[in-house]
C-alpha positions, 0 to 999 in steps of 0.5 A: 633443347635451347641452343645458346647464341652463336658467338659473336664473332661466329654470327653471319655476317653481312657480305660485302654485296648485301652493305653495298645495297643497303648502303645509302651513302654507297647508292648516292655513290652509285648514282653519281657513277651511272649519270656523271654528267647530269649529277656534274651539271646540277651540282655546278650550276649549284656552284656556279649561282652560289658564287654569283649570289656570294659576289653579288651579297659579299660583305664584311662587318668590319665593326669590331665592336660587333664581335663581342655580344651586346648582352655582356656587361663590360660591352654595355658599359662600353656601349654607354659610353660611346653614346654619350662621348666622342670616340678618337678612333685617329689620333693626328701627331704633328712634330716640328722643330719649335714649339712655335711651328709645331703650335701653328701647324697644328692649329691650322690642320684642326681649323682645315679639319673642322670644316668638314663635318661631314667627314669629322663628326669632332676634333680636339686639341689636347692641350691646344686651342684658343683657350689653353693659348689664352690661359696657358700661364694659369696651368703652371705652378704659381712659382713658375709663373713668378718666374715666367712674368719677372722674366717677361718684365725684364724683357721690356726694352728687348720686347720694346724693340722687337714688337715697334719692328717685327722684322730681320731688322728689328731682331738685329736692332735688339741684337745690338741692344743686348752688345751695348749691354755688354759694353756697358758692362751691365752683362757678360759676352758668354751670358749671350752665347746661346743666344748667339750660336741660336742665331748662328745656327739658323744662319749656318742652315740657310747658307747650307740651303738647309731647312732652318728655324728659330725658337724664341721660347726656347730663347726666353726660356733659357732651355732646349725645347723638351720633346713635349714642346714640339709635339701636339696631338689631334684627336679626331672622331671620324665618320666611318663607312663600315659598308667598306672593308676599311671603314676609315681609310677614307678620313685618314686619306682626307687628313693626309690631303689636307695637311699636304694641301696646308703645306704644313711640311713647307711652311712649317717643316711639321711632320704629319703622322697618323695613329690610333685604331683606324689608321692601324686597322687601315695600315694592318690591313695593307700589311696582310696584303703585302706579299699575299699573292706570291704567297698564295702561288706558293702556297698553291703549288706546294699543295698541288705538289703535295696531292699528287704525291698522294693522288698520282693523277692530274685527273683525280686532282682535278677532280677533287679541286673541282669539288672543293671549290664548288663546296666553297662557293655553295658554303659561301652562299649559304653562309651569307644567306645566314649570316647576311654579312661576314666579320673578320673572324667568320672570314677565316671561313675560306681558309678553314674550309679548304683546309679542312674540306681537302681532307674528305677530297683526299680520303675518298680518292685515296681510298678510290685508288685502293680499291681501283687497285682490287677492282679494275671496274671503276664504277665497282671500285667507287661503289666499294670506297663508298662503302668502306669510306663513307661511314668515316666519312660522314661521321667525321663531317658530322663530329666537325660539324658538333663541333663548329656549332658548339661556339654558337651559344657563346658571347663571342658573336665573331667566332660564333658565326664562324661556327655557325658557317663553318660547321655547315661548310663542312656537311656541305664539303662531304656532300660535294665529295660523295656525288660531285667527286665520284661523278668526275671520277666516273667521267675522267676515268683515271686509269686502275692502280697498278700497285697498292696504296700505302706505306709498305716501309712503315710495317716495322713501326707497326710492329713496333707498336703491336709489340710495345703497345703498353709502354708507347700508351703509358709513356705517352700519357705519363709524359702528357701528364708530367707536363701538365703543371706547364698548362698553368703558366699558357699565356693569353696575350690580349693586348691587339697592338702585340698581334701588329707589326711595328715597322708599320708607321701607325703602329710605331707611332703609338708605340712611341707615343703610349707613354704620353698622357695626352695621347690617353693610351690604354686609359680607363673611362668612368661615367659618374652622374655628376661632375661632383660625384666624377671629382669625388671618385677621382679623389679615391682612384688617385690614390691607387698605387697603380694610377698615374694620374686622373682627369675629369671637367674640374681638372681644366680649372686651374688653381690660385688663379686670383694670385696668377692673375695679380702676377700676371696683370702687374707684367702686362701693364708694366710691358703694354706699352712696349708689347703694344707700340703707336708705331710699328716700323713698315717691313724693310726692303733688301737694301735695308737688310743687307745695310742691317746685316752688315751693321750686325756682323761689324759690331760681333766681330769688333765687340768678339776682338781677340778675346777668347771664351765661348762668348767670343767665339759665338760673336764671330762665328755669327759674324761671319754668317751674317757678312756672307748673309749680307753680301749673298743673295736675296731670296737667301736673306729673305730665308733667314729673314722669314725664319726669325721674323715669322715666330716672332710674330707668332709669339709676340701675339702669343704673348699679347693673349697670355698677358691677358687671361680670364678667371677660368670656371666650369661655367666657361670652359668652351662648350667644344671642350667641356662636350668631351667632359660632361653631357648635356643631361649632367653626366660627367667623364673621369679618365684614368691613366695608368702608372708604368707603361701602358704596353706592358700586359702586368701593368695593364691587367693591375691596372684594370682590376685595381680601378675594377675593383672600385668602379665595376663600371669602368670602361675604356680601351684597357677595360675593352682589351682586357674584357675581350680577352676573359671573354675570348677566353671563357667563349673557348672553353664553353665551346670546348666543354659544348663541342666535346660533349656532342660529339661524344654523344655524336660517337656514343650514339654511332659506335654503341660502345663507350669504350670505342668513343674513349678511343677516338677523344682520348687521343684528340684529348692527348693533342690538345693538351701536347700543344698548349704545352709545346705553346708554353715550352715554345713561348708562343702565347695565345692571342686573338689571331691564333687562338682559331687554331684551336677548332682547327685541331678540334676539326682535323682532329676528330676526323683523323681519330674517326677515320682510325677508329672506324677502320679498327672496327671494321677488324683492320690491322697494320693501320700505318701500313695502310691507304688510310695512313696514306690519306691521313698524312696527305691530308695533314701535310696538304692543311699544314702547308695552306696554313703554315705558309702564313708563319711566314707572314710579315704581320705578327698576328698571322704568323703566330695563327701560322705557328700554332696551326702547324703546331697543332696539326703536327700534334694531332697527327702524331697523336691519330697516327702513333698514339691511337693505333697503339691505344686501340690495339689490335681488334676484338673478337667479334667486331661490329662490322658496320 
């Protein structure tokens, strides 16, 4: 007669002694106990040679463009272009008060600058320069030329006077020209009352012992000078040393010196700023640092707090420190035996492995005063946490692991090596937790657990959930799913410049300066094979609703040159002889200009008299200033002296050079110049702008995909930032799809059973997705910085979920009530707090990392403690006890 199977649940089962044996995690445990001090010994001294190794070969690819695959077909076209073209990683701003200073001291910065090859591979002036000095009336519309040459041939007498006798003298000497007009009758005392507080002004700053300073274009124009008029822009391609951790921080040191060596702040009262990708990486840098150590003391203490909440011994602390940084060090060492050098994304390494390396630490130890509680023997109780701890365990490091190693086939190589180190750090930080842990633990010999581990005053939760199971699953998942149309509006912010912050000078700087065309922020460049084919395109971009303006080689050509000239030549022959004089008067002495100054002030206040009206006003406001000049000091008359004479000077030669303008052609447009345009092999350079603000990431992404959409080829900062962030983006999800996969297949092939692996990635599925809702409800966009959050929850949580689920399976009930609850909110807290505390940081793009790491932490926790149990629900007959 057949006798049927015994029931499942009636089939002998292993005793505890006969898992203990055959156990392999549970021998290495028992191991580690018997000989602590050879099993301490080699694993330090592992330890130990990992971080002399990870000192002596640490390195960081600060090379941003290294983070991104070269296969991609925008970093190609990337690629291409900065080959063949210079690349501005510093943009120089030089502000003075008059367009006369601001020229002068950007033209001696760039001349200092060019000396240094070895430092600078290229420098350019935007709109500067000897060519644009020499042919700056040929740029203006042909009727402002008009106007601008009728203007200068008017000017004779005055030119005459001053150009014969550059000095204070002479300006007082054209000063009394212009009164003798007005009393001819030939002009009007308000029609000089500009000209008049012009001077009083510069008189008022230099009695007051302030800086002072004079515009003589803003005299001839009859205008203020624009914000444009004392601005100029260098662009500098830098040579960099990517073996540093700020590959430019020396050019930008050097540009510093130099423009302080100049005295361009002196002589000119220029102020010098520094902006661009390498000064804001470089300042971007310095605010990471800023408050670090304080809040890594911090930071260190509330863990510290938090494990002994959890631990409740110094020693067990210890040891579990003790293992997380030897896991660290090796980790380090085999990562760089790798990889050869960390990027600033893999870097993050550190900070991953002790949030996520803790957990294993905290999970054996707890489980380690559970059972020390059962079993007085300490060598027992860590042979019977080993056992009912490892097989978590390990399968959780493993599942982490799946997961890290998922992001290495995609294009994103930083966050790919980031994978590649941390899913080995996370095998190496469970290694360290079943010998070097133990191995402590047998040697510090904590003393046995007087009372039982977990939280008792949790049992009318657990109740709660055993009773309304049905509806905490269902509402839970209807909730989830209500919510899920907000998943359509999760923001990706890819714009970098939004992740820094703008108290930072570099940053405030570019900010300001993004809306100004010659900076090129935000600009999309295109490679034609030719220059006729390069104006052909930048015809047809021109004409997209989103394009403010396209520039290539033939924009440098003015147009109506012959007409320009014609006006132009016939004002330089009526003025050279005055512009140009036999004789120029030699400079005068103090007596001479205390003599000329007197002579001034006297005729104001006679020609002012009594007569009312701003001209009348100005005269003796002037007056006056120039009598207290007279009868004042010498070195203050040689302040206001040089204050008038020195831009005269300056622009009396300016004037010369304008006057005489050659036909301007592609052919002789300087080679320095042109380089920047066209190659030497024919390929010629179009640069879009964008129309609306370049900052704003609507205009931005219009933009790119209007010009895209015509030249699938273009590149440039806007294609680079725009590009980066699709790739990014899709990187993650190919990672996701990759990483869920495996570890399903991981679990499936570990539980045998498909609904227990529903059970442990449905509520990480449920995590995932509860975040990047809050995000959306929160307004807390994804960006480059906190979008590394997401392997963190992916990480952390399916560990937590494994943790649940094994236990489950071993038939345990009351699951918040337990040790394991214990460790798992231990756990979780002690994470949040390493990465919460850089919410707290003043650089935007580690605070939004912060936020969303404690969001997701909070998220995946709610989701392992609360969701899952009632998910689970209470054991099945007959269950795998394994």
């Amino acid at each position: 007669m057949m006798h049927s199977p015994l029931p499942a649940a009636n089939r002998a089962q292993p005793t505890i002694d006969e898992r203990m044996t055959k156990s392999p995690i549970v021998r290495i445990v028992g191991l580690s106990a018997r000989m602590p001090w050879l099993v301490i010994a080699l694993v330090l001294a592992l330890a130990v040679g990992s971080a002399v190794y990870a000192k002596r070969h640490f390195a960081i690819k600060t090379d941003v463009n290294e983070l991104i695959s070269h296969d991609v077909p925008w970093a190609k076209n990337a690629a291409d272009y900065m080959k063949n073209f210079p690349q501005w990683g510093i943009i120089v701003v030089v502000d003075a008060p008059t367009p006369e200073a601001t020229e002068q001291a950007a033209d001696k910065l760039a001349q200092a600058l060019k000396t240094r090859p070895e430092q600078f591979r290229a420098v350019s002036q935007p709109g500067g320069g000897e060519f644009f000095a020499k042919n700056g009336l040929l740029f203006l519309p042909r009727d402002e030329v008009a106007k601008a040459t009728e203007g200068i041939t008017r000017a004779e007498p005055l030119i005459g006077t001053l150009a014969s006798d550059p000095s204070l003298r002479g300006v007082l000497d054209a000063l009394w020209l212009a009164l003798a007009g007005v009393q001819r009758g030939e002009l009007k005392l308000d029609d000089m009352e500009r000209v008049m507080n012009a001077g009083a002004d510069t008189a008022q700053d230099v009695v007051d012992g302030r800086p002072a300073s004079f515009s003589w274009r803003a005299l001839a124009t009859g205008k203020p000078a624009a914000p444009d008029d004392v601005r100029r822009f260098l662009l500098v391609a830098p040579v960099l040393d990517f073996t540093a951790l700020q590959p430019g921080h020396a050019a930008t040191e050097a540009i510093t010196a130099i423009a302080a060596d100049l005295k361009l702040d002196r002589d000119y009262q220029a102020q010098v700023r520094l902006t661009g990708r390498i000064p804001m990486e470089d300042d971007e840098f310095g605010t990471i640092k800023h408050n670090a150590e304080l809040n890594a003391a911090l930071t260190l203490l509330a863990v510290l707090i938090i494990l002994w909440l959890a631990l409740r011994s110094f020693r067990i602390i210890f040891a579990c420190a003790v293992s997380l940084f030897a896991g660290l060090a090796i980790s380090a060492a085999a990562g760089l035996m790798v990889v050869g050098a960390f990027n600033v994304i893999s870097v993050a390494f550190f900070v991953l492995f002790v949030g996520l390396g803790v957990d294993f630490g905290i999970q054996f130890s707890v489980r380690y005063r559970a059972e020390r509680h059962d079993h007085p023997d300490l060598r027992t109780a860590l042979r019977s946490s080993a056992l009912k701890a490892g097989g978590p365990l390990a399968l959780a490091a493993i599942a982490t692991a799946v997961g890290f190693a998922s992001f290495l086939p995609t294009a994103y190589r930083g966050l790919s090596e980031l994978g590649q180190i941390a899913g080995m750090g996370m095998l190496i930080a469970f290694a360290t937790s079943i010998t070097l842990l133990p191995a402590l633990l047998a040697v510090l010999n904590p003393p046995a657990e007087l009372h039982p581990m977990g939280f008792a005053w949790l049992a009318p939760v657990d109740r709660f959930l055993e009773r309304h199971r049905i509806a905490v699953v269902a509402g839970t998942a209807a909730v989830v799913l209500l919510a899920s149309p907000l998943l359509i509006y999760l923001p990706f912010d890819f714009n970098p410049l939004h992740l820094r912050s703008d108290k930072v000078p570099s940053v405030a700087t570019y900010i300001e300066l993004a809306k100004d065309p010659r900076a090129g922020a935000n600009a999309i460049e295109i490679i034609e094979p030719s220059l006729a084919a390069a104006d052909a395109r930048a015809e047809r971009l021109a004409a997209l609703p989103q394009v403010g303006k396209t520039t290539t080689l033939s924009s440098l050509v003015p147009t109506d040159q012959d007409e320009k000239i014609k006006l132009i030549a016939a004002a330089e022959k009526e003025i050279d002889p005055s512009l140009n004089p036999e004789k120029v008067e030699p400079p005068p002495t103090d007596a001479d200009l205390v003599e000329a100054l007197t002579t001034a002030a006297g005729q104001l206040t006679k020609i002012a008299g009594t007569n009312a009206g701003p001209g009348a006003d100005a005269a003796r406001r002037l007056g006056g200033l120039l009598s207290r000049l007279a009868q004042g000091d010498g070195a203050t008359r040689a302040r206001f002296a040089a204050a008038l004479a020195e831009p005269l000077k300056y622009s009396l030669d300016q004037l010369r050079g304008e006057l005489k303008p050659e036909p301007v052609t592609v052919a002789n447009i300087p080679h320095d110049l042109a380089d920047e345009w066209v190659t030497p092999a024919g390929r010629a350079r179009i640069q879009v702008l964008p129309k609306g603000d370049p900052n704003d990431n609507e205009t931005l992404r219009s933009f790119v995909t209007a010009v895209s959409a015509i030249e699938p080829n273009a590149t440039g900062s806007a294609v680079l930032l725009y590009e980066a962030g699709h790739t990014v983006v899709h990187a993650f999800i190919q990672s996701g799809v990759f990483a869920l996969t495996a570890i399903a297949l991981l679990l499936f092939i570990t539980l045998r059973r498909l609904t227990d692996v529903l059970l442990t990635l449905v509520p990480l599925m449920v995590a995932g997705a509860v975040t990047l809702e809050l995000c959306v409800v929160l307004n807390l966009p994804l960006n480059f910085a906190n979008i590394i959050a997401l392997p963190l929850l992916l990480g952390i949580g399916v560990a937590f979920k494994v943790y649940y689920i094994m236990a489950w399976r071993t038939g345990k009930t009351a699951l918040l009530q337990s040790s394991l609850t214990r460790a798992v909110v231990f756990s979780a807290m002690t994470t949040a707090t390493a990465f919460g505390s850089l919410w707290f940081s003043s650089h935007p793009g580690t605070s939004s990392m912060g936020k969303l790491m404690a969001l997701a932490l909070v998220c995946t926790m709610a989701a392992a403690v609360l969701f899952q149990p009632a998910l689970m629900g209470p054991p099945r007959s007959g269950i795998s006890h394994q």
